[in-house]
N, C-alpha and C positions, 0 to 999 in steps of 0.2 A: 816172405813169412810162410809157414809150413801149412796146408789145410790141418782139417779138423783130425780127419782120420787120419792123420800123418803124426798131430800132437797127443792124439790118443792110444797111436800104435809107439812113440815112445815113451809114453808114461807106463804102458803096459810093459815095455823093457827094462826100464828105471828099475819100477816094484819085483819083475824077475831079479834082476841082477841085487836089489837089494837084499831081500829073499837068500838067493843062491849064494854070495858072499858074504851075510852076517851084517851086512854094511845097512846099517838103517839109517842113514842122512841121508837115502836115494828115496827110501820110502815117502816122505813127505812130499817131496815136489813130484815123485811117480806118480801117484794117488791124484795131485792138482791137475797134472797136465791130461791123465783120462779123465777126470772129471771135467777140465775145461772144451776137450776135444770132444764128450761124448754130449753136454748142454749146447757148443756148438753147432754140433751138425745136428740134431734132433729142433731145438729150439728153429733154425733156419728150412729145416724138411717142413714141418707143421706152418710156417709162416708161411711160406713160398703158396701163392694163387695159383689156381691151376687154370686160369685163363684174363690176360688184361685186353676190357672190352675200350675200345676207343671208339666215340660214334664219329659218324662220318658227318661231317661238316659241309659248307657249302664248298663247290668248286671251284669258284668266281668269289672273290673280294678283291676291296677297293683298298690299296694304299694308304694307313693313318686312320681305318676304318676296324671298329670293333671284331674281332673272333675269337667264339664261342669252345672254348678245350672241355672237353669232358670226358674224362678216363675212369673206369672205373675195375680193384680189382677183385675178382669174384674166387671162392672156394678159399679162402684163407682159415685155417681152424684156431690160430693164434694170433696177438697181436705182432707186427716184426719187430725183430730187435733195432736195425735200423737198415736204411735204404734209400735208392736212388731211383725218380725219376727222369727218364730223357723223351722228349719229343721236336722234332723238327720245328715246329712252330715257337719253343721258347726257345728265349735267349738264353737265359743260364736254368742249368738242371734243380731237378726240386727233392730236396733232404729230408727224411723224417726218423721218427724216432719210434716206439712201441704206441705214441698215443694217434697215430694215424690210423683213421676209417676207413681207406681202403679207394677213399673217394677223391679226384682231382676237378672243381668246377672253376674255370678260372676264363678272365677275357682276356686275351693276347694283340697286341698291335702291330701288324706283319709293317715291315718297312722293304723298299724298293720293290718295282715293278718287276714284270716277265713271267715266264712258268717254272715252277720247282717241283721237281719228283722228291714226293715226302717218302723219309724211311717209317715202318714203323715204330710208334713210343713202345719203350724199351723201359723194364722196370728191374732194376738187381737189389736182393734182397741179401742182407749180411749181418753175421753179428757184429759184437761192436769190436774185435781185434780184428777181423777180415781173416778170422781161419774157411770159414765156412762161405760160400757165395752161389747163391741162383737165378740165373735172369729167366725171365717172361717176356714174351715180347705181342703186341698186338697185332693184326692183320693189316696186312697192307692199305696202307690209305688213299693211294693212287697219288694225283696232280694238283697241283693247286696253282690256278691263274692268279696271279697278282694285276689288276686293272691300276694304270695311273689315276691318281686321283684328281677330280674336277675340283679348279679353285674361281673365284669369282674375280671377274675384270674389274680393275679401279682405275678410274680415267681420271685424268688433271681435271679439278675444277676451274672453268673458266675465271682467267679476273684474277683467280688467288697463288696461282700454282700449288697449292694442295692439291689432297691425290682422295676421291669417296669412290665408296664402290657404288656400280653402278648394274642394277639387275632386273631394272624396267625400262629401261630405254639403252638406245643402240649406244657402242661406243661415241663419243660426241668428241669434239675438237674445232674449238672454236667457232667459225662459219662452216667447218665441213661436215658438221654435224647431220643431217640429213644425209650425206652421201655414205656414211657406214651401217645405213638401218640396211638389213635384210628384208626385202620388201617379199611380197606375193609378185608372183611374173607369169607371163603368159608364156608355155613352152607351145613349140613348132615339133611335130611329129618327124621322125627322120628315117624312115624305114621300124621294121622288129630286129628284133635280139632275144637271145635266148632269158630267162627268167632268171632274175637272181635273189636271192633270200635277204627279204625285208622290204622287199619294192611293193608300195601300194597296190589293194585292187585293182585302183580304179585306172592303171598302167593296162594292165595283163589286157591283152589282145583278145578278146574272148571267139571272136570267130575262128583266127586261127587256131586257139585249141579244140575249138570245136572239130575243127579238119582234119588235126593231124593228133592228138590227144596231148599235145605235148603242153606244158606253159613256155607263153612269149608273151613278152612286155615290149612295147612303146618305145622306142627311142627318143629321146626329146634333145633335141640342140640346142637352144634357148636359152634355156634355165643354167644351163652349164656357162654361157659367156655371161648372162649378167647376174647369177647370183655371187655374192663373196666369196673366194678360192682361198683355200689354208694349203698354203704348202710349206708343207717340212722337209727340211735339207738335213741329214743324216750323215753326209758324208764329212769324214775326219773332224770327229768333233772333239773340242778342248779335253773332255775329260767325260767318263762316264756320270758323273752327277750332273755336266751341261747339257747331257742330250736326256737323262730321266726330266731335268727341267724345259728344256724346247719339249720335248713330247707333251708331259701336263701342261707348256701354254698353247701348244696347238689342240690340244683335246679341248681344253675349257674353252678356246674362241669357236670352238666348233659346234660345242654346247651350247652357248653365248647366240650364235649368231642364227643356228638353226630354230632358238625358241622364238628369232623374229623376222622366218620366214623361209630359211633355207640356205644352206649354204656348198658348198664343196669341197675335199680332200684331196691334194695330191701328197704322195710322201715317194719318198728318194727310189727311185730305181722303175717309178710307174710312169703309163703313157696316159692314163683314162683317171679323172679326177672320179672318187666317188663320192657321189650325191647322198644329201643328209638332210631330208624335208624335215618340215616345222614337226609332224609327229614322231621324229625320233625311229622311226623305224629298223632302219640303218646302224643305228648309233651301238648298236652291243654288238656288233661284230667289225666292225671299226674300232671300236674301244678294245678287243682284245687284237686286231692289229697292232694298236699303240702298243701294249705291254709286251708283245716280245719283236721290239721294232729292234733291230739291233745297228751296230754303227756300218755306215756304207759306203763304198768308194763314188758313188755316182750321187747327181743330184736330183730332184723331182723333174723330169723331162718334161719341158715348158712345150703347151701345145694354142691353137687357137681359143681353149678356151679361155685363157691369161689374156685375150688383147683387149678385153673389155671388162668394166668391171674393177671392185675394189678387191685387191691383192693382199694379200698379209704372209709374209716368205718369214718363215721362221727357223731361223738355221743355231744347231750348237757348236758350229765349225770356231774355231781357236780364232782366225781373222774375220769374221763376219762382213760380207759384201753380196752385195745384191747383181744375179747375173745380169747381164748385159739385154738382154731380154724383157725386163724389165723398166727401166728405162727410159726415159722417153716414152713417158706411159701416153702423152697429148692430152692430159686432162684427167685420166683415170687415175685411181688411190692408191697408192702403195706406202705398204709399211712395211718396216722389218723389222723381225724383233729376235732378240736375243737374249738369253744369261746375262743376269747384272747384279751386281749388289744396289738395293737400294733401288730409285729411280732418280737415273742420271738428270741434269738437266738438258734439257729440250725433248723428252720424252712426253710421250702426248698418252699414254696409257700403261699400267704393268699387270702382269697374269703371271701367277706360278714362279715367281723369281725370276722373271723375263722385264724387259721394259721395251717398250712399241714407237719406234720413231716414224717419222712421217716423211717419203721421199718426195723430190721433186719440188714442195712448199716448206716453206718456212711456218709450223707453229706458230700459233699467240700463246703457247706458254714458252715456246726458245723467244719472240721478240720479246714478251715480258723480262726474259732473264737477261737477255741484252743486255 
């Protein structure tokens, strides 16, 4: 379709040529199409903003978790005839007509995890045949972390096979119920190490920084073999909505297990589980590990701190099996858990669209189901 100035610079030839020829059947629609081309572009100049403010938002949000849009366009001297706006964070663009303020306050619900470079929201302004068109576009908005979202563990109730959630007390399972709580443990110091962000006080070495001005924390061996280990296996997983679901269940048993005493982290391609004490410290720089965890040929490299200790190997691999490492644990807890519709029978707990089997023992909710 022709712009504004294009149907007004042929109306202006119409009305010549009707004029110059005698021919006055040109004059009527000459006269319409300048007057359409010149309310056109005039009415869209006077509408068009001369700046669309976007505020800047938080850079961290949580999956299925409210965020705040608010656009707003400044310098308009008319109302628009009609217009479009876009921003990265909506789903589908937003439509208005001349009774729009100018104002976009709205809450949006981001879906799937990872980091996304947001373009900036883009506003086009147009009459209503599309001869005339202006875009505005706001200031860059940078990054936006998408964090997996924390869901709450629901254990089989003992006796019923029903499934409650459970958010005061440890995973439970029958008689092994005591053996999943997160306890308080005593660590053994194992040399220093350089400091790393989020490690407690009461870690940091203070003499040696006193020496050397550097920070150095505490190495502790301990805590590592007998607190709970979450490892996530990454490697070739069924599908990318299998592994956004392992990730949210190993974040939430991570959540889970640390508010009852501390637990561990290893994910696919690491040598060194990282530690997650009861205050959470840890936990926001782990949790944006989760979100751009992406899929990986190798699995969580099993070290000594796996030979003790309750395990929970949480893999979104297409065949789901538990390394050989594992195994023959001589008493110690292993579970695996997986992607599942529902919770299958013999399942002894579910997180996140996951469901938690018990290796090496046979469940009293699989003998129930017997």
């Amino acid at each position: 379709m022709p712009g504004a100035l294009t149907a007004a610079g042929l109306g202006v030839a119409m009305v010549l040529a009707g004029l110059g020829f005698g021919a006055q059947s040109l004059l009527v629609p000459g006269i319409g199409l300048l007057l359409l081309g010149v309310v056109s572009f005039v009415w869209v100049e006077l509408a068009t903003p001369r700046a669309l403010l976007r505020e800047r938002g938080p850079t961290r949000v949580v999956e299925g978790e409210p965020f705040a849009l608010r656009i707003e366009a400044v310098g308009s001297r008319v109302p628009p005839p009609t217009g479009e706006l876009t921003d990265p964070v909506l789903r589908t663009s937003l439509r208005f007509g001349p009774g729009w303020n100018g104002r976009v306050d709205t809450t949006v619900w981001i879906r799937g995890r990872g980091r996304r470079r947001l373009e900036p929201a883009r506003l086009e302004v147009r009459d209503p045949l599309g001869l005339r068109v202006r875009v505005v576009a706001s200031e860059d908005p940078g990054e936006l972390l998408v964090l997996p979202r924390i869901e709450p563990v629901l254990v089989g109730g003992a006796g019923s096979g029903g499934v409650r959630a459970s958010t005061e007390s440890g995973i439970e399972e029958g008689a092994a119920a005591r053996q999943l709580d997160a306890r308080a443990i005593e660590l053994e110091v194992d040399g220093l190490r350089a400091y790393r962000e989020g490690t407690p006080a009461s870690r940091i070495h203070w003499p040696a920084v006193a020496r050397t001005g550097e920070l150095v924390e505490r190495r502790l061996i301990s805590g590592a073999e007998s607190a709970p280990i979450v490892a996530l296996d990454a490697s070739r997983p069924a599908s990318d909505a299998a592994l956004d679901a392992a990730v949210r269940a190993a974040g939430s048993l991570c959540v889970h297990l640390a508010a009852r005493g501390g637990c561990a982290v290893l994910m696919s391609g690491q040598q060194r589980a990282v530690e997650i004490e009861s205050d959470l410290r840890g936990w926001p720089a782990l949790h944006a590990q989760l979100a751009v965890l992406a899929p990986s040929n190798a699995q969580p490299v099993l070290s000594r701190v796996l030979r003790s200790g309750t395990v929970f190997w949480v893999t979104a691999h297409a065949r789901p099996a538990v390394p050989a490492a594992l195994r023959g644990s001589g008493g110690a807890v292993r579970f695996l858990v997986s992607p599942t519709e529902g919770v299958p029978p013999g399942a002894v707990f579910s997180v996140a669209g996951c469901a938690g089997w018990r290796l090496g023992a046979r469940s009293r909710m699989a003998e129930l189901a017997a």
